[in-house]
N, CA, C and O of each residue as an XYZ file, in Angstrom:
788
protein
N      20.813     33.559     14.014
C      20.581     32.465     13.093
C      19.740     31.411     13.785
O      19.962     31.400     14.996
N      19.196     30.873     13.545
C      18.033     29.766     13.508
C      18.087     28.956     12.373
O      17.702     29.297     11.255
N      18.755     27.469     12.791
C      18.623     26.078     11.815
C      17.266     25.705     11.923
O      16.600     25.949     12.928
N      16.800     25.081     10.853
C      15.532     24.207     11.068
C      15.781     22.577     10.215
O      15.740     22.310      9.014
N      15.963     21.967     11.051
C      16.287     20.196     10.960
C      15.291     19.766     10.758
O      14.344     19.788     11.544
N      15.307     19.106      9.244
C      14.022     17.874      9.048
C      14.598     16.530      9.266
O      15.714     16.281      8.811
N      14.087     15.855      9.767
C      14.720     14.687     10.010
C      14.068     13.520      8.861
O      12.954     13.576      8.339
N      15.093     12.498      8.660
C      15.178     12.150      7.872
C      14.623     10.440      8.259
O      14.797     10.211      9.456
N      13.989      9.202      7.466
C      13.801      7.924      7.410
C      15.048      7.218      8.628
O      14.938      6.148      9.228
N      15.760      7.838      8.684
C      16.357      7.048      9.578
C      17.119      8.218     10.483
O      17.427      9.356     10.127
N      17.366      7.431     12.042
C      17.546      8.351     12.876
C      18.785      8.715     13.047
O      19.629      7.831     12.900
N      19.212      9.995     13.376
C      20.851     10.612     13.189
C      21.301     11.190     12.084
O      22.144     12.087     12.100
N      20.722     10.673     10.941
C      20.755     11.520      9.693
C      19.651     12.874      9.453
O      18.436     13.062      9.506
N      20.496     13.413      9.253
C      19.255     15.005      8.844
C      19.618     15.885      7.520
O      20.655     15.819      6.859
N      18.210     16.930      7.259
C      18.930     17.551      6.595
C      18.928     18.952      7.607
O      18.415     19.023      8.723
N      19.616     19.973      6.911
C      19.936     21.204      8.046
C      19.200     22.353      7.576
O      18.609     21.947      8.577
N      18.745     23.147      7.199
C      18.164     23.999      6.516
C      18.528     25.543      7.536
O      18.020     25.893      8.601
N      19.616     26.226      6.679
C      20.056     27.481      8.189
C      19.262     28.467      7.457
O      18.862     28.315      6.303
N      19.085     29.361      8.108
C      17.709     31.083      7.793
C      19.064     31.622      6.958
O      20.288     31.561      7.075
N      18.029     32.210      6.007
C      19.351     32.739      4.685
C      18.305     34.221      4.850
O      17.092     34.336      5.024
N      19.059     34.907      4.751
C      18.278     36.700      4.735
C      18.581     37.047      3.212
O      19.703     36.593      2.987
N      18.195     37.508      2.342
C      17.993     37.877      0.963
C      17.256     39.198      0.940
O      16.392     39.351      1.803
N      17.442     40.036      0.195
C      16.920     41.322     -0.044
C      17.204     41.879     -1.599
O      17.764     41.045     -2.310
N      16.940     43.004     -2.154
C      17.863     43.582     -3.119
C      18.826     44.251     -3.217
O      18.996     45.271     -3.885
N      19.707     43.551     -2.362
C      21.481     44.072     -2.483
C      22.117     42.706     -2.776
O      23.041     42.476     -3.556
N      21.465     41.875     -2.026
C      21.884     40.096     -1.984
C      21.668     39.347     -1.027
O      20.518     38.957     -1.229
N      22.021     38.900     -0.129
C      22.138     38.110      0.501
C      23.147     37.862      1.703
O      24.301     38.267      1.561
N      22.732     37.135      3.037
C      23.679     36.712      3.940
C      23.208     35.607      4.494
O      22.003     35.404      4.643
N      24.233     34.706      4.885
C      23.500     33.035      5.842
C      24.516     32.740      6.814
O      25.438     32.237      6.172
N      24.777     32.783      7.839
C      25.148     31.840      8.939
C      25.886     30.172      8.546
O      25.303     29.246      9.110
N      26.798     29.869      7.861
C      27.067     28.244      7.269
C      27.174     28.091      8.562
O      26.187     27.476      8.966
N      27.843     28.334      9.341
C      27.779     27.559     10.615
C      27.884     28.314     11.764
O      28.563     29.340     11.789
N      27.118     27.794     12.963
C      27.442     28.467     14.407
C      27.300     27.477     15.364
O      26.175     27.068     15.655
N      28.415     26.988     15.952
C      28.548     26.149     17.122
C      27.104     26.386     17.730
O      26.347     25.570     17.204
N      26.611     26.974     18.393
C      25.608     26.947     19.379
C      24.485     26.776     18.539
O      23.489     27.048     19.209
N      24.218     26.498     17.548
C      23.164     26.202     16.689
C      23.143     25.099     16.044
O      22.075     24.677     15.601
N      24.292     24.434     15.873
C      24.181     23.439     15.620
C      24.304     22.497     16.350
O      23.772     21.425     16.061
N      25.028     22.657     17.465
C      25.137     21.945     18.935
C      23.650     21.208     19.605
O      23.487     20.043     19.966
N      22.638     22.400     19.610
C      21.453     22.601     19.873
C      20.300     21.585     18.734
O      19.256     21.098     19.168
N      20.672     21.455     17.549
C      20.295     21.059     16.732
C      20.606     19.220     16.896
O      20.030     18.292     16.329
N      21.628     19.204     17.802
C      22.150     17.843     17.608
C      23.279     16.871     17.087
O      23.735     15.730     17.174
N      23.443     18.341     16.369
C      24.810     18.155     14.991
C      26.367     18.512     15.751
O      26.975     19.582     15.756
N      26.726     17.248     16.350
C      27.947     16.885     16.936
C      29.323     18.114     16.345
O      30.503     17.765     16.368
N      29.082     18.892     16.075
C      30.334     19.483     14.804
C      31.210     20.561     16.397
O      32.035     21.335     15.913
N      31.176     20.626     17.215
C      31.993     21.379     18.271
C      33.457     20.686     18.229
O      34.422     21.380     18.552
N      33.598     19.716     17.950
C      35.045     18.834     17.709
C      35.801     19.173     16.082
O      36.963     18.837     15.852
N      34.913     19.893     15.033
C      35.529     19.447     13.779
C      36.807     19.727     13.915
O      37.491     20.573     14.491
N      36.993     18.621     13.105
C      38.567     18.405     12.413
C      38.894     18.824     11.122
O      40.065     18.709     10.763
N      38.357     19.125     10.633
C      38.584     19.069      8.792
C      36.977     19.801      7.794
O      35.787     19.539      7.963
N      37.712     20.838      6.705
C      36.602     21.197      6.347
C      37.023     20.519      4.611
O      37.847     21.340      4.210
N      36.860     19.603      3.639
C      36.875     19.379      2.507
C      35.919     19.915      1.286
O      34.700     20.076      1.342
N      36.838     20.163      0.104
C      35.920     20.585     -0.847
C      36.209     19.542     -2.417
O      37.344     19.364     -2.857
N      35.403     19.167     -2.837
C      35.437     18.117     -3.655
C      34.424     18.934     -5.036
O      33.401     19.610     -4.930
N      35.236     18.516     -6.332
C      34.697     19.123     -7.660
C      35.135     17.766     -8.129
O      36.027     16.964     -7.852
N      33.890     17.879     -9.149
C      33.381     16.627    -10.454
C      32.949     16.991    -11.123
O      32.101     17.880    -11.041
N      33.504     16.250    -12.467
C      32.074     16.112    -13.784
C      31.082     14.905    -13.829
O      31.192     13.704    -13.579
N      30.053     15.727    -14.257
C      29.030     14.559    -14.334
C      29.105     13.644    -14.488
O      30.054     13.368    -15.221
N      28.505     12.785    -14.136
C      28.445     11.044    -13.518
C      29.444     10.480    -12.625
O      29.544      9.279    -12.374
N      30.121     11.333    -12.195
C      31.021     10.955    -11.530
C      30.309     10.481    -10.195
O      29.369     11.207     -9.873
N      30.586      9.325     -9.287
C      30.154      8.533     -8.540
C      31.160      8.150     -7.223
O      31.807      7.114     -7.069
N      31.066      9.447     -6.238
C      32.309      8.807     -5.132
C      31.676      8.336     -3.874
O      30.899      8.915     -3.115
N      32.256      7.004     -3.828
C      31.508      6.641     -2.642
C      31.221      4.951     -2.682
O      31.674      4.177     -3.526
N      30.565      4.695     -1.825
C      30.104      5.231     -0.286
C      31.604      4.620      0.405
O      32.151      3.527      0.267
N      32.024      5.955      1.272
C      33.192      6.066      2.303
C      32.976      5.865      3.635
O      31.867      6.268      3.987
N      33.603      5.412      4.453
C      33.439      5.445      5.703
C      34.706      5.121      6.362
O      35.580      4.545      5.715
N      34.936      5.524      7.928
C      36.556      6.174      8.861
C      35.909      5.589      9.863
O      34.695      5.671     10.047
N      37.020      4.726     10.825
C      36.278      4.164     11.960
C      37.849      4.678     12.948
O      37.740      4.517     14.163
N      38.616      5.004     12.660
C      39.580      5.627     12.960
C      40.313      6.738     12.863
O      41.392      6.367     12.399
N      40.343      8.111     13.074
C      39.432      8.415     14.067
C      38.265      8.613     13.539
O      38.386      9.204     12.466
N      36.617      8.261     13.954
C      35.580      8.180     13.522
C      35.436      9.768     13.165
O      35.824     10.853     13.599
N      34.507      9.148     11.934
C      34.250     11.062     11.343
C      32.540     10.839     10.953
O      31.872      9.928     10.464
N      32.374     11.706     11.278
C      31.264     11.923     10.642
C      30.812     13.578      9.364
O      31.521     14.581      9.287
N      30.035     13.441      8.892
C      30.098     14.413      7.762
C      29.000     15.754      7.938
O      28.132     15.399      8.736
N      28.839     16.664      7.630
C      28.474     17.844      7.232
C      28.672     18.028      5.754
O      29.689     18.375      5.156
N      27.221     17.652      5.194
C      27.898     17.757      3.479
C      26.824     19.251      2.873
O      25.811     19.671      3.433
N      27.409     19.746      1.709
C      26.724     20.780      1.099
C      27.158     20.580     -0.244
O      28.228     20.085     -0.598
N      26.070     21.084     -1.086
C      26.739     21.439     -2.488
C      26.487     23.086     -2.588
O      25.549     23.824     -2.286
N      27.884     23.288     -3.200
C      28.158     24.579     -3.269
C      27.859     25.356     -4.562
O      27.520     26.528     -4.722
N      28.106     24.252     -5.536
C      27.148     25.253     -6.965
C      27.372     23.405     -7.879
O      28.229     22.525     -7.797
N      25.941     23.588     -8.757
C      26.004     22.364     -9.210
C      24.265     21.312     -8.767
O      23.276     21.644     -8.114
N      24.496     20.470     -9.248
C      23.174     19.559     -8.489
C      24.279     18.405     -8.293
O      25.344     18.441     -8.910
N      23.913     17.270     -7.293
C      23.988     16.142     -7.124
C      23.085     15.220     -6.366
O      21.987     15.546     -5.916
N      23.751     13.813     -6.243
C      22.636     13.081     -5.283
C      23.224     12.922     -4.185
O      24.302     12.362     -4.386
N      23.027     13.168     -2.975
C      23.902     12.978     -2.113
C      23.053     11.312     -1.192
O      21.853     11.061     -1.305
N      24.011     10.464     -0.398
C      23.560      9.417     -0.044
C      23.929      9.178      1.506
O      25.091      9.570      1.611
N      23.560      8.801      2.530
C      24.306      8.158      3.548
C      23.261      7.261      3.657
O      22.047      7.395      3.506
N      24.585      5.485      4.204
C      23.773      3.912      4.710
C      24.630      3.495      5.735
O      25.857      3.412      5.789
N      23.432      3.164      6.812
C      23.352      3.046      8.241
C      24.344      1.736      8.145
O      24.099      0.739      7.465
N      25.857      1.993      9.201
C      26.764      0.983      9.428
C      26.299      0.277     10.348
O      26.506     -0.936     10.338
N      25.502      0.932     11.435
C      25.437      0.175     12.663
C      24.897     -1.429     13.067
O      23.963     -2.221     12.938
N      25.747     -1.309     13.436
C      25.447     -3.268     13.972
C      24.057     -3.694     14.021
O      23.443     -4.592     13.445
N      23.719     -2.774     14.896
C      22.503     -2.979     16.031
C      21.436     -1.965     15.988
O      20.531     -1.712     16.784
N      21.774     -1.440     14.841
C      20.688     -0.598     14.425
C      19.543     -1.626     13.319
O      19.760     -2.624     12.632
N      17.925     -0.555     13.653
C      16.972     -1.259     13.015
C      17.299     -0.852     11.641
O      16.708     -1.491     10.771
N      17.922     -0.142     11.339
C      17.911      0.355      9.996
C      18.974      0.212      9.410
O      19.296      0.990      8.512
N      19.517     -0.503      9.675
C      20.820     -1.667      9.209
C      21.317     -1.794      7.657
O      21.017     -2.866      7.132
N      21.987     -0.921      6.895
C      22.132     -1.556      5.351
C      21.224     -0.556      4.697
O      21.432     -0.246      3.524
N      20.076      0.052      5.479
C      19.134      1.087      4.913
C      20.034      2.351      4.868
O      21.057      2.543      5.524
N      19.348      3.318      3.808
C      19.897      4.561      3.191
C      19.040      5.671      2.937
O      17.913      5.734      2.446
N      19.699      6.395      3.311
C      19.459      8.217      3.007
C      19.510      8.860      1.833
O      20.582      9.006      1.246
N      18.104      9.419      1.250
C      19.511     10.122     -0.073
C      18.681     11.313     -0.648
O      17.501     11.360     -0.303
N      19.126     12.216     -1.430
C      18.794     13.148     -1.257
C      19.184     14.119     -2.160
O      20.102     14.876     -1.845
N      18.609     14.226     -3.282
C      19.396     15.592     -4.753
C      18.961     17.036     -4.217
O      17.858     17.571     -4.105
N      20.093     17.401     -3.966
C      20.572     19.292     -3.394
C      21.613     19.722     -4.637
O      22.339     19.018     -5.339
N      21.411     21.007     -4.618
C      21.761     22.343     -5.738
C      22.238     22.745     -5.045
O      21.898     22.678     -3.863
N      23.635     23.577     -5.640
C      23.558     24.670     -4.857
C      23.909     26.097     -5.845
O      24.258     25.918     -7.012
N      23.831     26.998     -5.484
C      23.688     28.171     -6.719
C      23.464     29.283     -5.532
O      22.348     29.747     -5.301
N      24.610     29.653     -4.824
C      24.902     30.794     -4.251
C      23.957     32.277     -4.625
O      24.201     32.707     -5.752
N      23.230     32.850     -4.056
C      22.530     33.861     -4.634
C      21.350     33.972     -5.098
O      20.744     35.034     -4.954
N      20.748     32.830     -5.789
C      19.801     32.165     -6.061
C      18.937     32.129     -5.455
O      18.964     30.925     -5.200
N      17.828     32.606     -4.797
C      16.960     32.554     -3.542
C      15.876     31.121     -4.367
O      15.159     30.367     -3.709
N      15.973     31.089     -5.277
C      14.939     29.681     -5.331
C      15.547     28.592     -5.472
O      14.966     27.557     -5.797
N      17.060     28.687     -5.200
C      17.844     26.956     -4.406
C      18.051     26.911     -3.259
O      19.037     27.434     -2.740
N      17.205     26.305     -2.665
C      17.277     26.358     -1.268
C      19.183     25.663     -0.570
O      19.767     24.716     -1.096
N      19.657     26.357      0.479
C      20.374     26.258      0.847
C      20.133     25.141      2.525
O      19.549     25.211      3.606
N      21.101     24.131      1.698
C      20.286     22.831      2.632
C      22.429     22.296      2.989
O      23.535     22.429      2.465
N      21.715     21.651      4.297
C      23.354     20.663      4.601
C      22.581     19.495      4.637
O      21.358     19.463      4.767
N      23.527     18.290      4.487
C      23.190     16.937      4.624
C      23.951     16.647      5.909
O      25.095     17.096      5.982
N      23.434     15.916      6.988
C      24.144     15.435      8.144
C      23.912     13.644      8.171
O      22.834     13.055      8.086
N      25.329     13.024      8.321
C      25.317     11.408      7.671
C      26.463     11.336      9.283
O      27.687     11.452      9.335
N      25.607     11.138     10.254
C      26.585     10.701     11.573
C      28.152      9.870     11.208
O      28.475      9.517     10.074
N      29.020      9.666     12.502
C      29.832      8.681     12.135
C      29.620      7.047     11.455
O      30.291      6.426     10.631
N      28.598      6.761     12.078
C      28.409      5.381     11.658
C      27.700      5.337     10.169
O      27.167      4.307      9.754
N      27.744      6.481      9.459
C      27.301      5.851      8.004
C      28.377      6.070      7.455
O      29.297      6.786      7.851
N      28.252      5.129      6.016
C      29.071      5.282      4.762
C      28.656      6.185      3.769
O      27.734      5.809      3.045
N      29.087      7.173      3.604
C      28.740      8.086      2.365
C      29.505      8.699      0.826
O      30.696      8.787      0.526
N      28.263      9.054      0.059
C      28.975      8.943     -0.872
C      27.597     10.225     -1.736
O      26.570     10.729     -1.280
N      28.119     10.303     -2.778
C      27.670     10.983     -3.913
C      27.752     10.747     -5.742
O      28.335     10.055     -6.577
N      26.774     11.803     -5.643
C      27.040     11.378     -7.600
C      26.400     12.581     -8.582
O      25.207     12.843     -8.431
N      27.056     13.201     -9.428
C      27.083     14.348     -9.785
C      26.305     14.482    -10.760
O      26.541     13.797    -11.756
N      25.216     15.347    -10.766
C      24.156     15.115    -11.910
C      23.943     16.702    -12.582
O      23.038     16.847    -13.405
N      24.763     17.818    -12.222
C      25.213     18.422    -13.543
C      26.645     18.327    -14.243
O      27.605     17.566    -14.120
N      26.341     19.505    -15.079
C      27.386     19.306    -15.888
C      28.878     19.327    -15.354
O      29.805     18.779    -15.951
N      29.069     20.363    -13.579
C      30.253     19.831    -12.511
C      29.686     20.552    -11.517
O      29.254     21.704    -11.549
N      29.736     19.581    -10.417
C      29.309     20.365     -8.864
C      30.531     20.302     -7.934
O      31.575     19.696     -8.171
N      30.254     20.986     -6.892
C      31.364     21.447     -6.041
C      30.489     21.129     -4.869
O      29.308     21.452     -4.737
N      31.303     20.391     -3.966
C      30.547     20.167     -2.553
C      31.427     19.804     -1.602
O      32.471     19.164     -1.722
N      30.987     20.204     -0.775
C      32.041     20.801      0.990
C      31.392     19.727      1.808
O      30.338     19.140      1.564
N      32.330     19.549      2.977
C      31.853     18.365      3.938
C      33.001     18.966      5.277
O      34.204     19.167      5.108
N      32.283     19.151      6.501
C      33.342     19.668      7.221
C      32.754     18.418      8.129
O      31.590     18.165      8.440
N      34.217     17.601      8.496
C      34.290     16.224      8.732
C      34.605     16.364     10.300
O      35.296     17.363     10.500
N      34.265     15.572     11.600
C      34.138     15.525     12.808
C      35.649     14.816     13.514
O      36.074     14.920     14.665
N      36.341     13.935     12.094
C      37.731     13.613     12.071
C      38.701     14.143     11.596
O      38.285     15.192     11.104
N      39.648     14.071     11.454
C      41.046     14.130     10.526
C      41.194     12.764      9.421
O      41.584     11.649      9.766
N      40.866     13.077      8.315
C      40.900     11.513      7.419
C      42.187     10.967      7.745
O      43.002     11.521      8.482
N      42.385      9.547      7.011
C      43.727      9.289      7.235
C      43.931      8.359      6.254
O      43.023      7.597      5.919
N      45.052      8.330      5.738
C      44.906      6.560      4.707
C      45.767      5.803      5.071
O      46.955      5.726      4.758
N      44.901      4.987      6.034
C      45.580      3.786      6.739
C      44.606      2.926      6.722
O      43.724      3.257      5.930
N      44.371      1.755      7.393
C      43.759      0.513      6.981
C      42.370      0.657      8.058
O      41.681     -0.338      8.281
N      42.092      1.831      8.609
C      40.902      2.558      9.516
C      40.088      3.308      8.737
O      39.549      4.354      9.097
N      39.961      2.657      7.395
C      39.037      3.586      6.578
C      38.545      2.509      5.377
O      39.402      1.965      4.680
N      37.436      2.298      5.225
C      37.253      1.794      3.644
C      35.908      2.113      2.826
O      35.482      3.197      2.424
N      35.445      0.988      2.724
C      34.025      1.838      1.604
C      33.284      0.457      1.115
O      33.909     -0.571      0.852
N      32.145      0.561      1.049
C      31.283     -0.432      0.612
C      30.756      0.439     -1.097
O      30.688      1.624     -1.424
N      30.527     -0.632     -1.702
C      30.407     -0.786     -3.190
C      29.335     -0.238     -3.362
O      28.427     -0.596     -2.612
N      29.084      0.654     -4.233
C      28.595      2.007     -4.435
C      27.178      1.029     -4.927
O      26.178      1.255     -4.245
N      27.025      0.036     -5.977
C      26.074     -0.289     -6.155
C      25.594     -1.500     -5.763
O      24.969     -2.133     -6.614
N      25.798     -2.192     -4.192
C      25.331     -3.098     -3.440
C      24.565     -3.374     -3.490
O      23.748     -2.677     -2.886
N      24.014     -4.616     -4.220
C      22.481     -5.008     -4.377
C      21.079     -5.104     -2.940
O      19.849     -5.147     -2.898
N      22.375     -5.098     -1.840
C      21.884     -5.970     -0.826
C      21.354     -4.199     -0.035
O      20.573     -4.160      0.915
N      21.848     -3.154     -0.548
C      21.470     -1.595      0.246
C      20.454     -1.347     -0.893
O      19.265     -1.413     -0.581
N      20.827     -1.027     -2.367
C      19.181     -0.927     -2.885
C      19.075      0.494     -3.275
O      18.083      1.170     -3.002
N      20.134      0.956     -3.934
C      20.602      2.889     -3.881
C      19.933      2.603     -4.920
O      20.117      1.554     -5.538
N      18.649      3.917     -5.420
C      18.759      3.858     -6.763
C      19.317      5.274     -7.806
O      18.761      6.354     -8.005
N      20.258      4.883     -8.181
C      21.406      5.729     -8.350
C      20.660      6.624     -9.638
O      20.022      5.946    -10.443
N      20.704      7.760     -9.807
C      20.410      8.569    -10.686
C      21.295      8.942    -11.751
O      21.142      9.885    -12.528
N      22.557      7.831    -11.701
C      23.827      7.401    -13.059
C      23.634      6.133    -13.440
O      23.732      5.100    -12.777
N      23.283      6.337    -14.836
C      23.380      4.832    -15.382
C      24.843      4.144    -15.858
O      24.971      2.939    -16.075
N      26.176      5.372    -16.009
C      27.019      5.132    -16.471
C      28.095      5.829    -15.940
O      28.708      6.780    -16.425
N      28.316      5.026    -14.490
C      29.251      6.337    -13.348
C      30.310      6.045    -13.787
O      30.734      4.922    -14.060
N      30.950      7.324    -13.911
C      32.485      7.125    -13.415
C      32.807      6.892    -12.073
O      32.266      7.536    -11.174
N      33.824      5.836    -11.816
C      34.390      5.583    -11.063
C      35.763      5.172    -10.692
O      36.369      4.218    -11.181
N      36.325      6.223     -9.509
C      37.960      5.652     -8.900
C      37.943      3.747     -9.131
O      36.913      3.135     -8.849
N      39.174      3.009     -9.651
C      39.438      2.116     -9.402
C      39.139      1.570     -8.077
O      38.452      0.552     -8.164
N      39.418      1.900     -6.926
C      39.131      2.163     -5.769
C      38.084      1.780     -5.229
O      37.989      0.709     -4.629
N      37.005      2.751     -5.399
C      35.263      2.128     -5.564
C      34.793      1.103     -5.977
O      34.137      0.227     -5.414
N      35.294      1.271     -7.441
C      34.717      0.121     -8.723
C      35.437     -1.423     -7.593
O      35.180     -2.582     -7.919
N      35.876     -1.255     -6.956
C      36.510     -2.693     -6.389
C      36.135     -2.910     -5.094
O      36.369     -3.998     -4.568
N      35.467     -1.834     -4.376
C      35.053     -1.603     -2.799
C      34.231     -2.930     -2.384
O      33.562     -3.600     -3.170
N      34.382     -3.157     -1.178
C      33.633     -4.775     -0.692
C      31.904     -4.535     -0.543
O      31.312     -3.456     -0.575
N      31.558     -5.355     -0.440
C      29.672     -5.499     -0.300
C      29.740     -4.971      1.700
O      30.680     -4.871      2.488
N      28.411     -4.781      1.821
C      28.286     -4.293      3.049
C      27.472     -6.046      3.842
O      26.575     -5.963      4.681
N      27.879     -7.080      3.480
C      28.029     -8.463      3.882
C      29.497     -9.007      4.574
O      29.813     -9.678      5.557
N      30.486     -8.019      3.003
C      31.477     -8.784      3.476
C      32.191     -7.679      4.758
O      32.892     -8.164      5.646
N      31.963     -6.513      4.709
C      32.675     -5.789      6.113
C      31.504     -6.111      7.377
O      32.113     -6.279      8.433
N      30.369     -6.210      7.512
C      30.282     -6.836      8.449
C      30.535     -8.111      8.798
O      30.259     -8.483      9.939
N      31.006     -8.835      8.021
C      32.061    -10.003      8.640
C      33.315     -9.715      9.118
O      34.054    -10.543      9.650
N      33.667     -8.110      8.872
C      35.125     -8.309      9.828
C      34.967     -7.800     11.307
O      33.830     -7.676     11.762
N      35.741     -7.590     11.844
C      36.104     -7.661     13.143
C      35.394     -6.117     13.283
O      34.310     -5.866     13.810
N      36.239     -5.269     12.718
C      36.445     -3.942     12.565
C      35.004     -3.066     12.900
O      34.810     -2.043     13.557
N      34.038     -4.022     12.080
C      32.687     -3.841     11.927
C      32.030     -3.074     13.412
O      31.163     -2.220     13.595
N      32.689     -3.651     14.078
C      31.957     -3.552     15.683
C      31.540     -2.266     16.275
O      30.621     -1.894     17.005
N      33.019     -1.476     15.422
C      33.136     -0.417     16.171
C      31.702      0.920     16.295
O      31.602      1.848     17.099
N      30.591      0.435     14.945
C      29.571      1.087     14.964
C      28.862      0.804     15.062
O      28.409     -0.011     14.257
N      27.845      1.423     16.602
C      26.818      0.573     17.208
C      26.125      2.074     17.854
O      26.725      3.032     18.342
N      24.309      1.825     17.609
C      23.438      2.595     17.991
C      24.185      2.919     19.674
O      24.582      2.020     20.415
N      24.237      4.509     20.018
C      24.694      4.863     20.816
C      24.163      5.111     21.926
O      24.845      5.553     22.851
């Protein structure tokens, strides 16, 4: 197997693109191989956790972020379209409040949907938003989540980050719909913990 990483507007975020072999019987791909993705850059030799998340359209989760134990993401969509997003937490990064984003398919079998991962390091907040009729998408996470007060989320439509969301009418967890501006968590303390490495 052989990944090929395009890198993305801001640094640490990528997308992953692994060699998919296709013929007329079907198909085989490599989702993951330590030494290839290691090589690639993509921290994942520690994962903790592989998640799979299903929605109906417009549904809008996000943007999340874990500073305890820090996680970072490996995202895919597994059948479905969406938009997928990650925005740079870091303190001291130039790209501060700036964002990633990115509409991936996925349709198993399909040789003309390309089979792509999204990589959103620890220090971003990420999130998504479902733009068929229901997508399914995997994220094998670099932490163990947790729900304790080491985890929260900036407000999906923050004037001050500038997403331009491809839902005019998201559904959203209570949760989200109430999430703080990315002003007011870098005023807390907590904030610190993500800084260009």
């Amino acid at each position: 197997m052989k990944v090929n990483v395009e890198e993305t507007s801001i640094a640490g975020c990528r997308i992953i693109h692994p060699t998919v072999f296709n013929d007329d019987r079907g198909g085989f791909v490599e989702l993951y191989r330590r030494d290839e993705f290691v090589a690639a850059g993509i921290p994942l030799e520690a994962s903790h956790q592989v998640n799979l998340s299903w929605s109906v359209k417009n549904v809008v989760r996000g943007l999340h972020f874990q500073w305890n134990p820090r996680m970072g993401k490996l995202m895919r969509v597994v059948s479905g379209e969406a938009f997928l997003v990650a925005v740079d937490l870091r303190k001291d990064s130039p790209t501060l409040g700036k964002h990633v984003s990115r509409v991936m398919k996925g349709d198993p079998g399909n040789p003309d949907v390309p089979l792509e991962f999204f990589w959103a390091p620890e220090s971003f907040a990420r999130g998504f938003a479902v733009l068929s009729d229901r997508a399914v998408i995997e994220y094998i996470c670099t932490g163990s989540y947790t729900l304790t007060k080491d985890e929260s989320g900036i407000l999906w439509n923050d004037p001050s980050i500038g997403i331009d969301w491809p839902v005019k009418e998201p559904i959203l967890s209570g949760k989200d719909s109430e999430a703080q501006t990315l002003v007011e968590w870098l005023a807390k303390p907590e904030s610190e913990v993500f800084r260009v490495p």
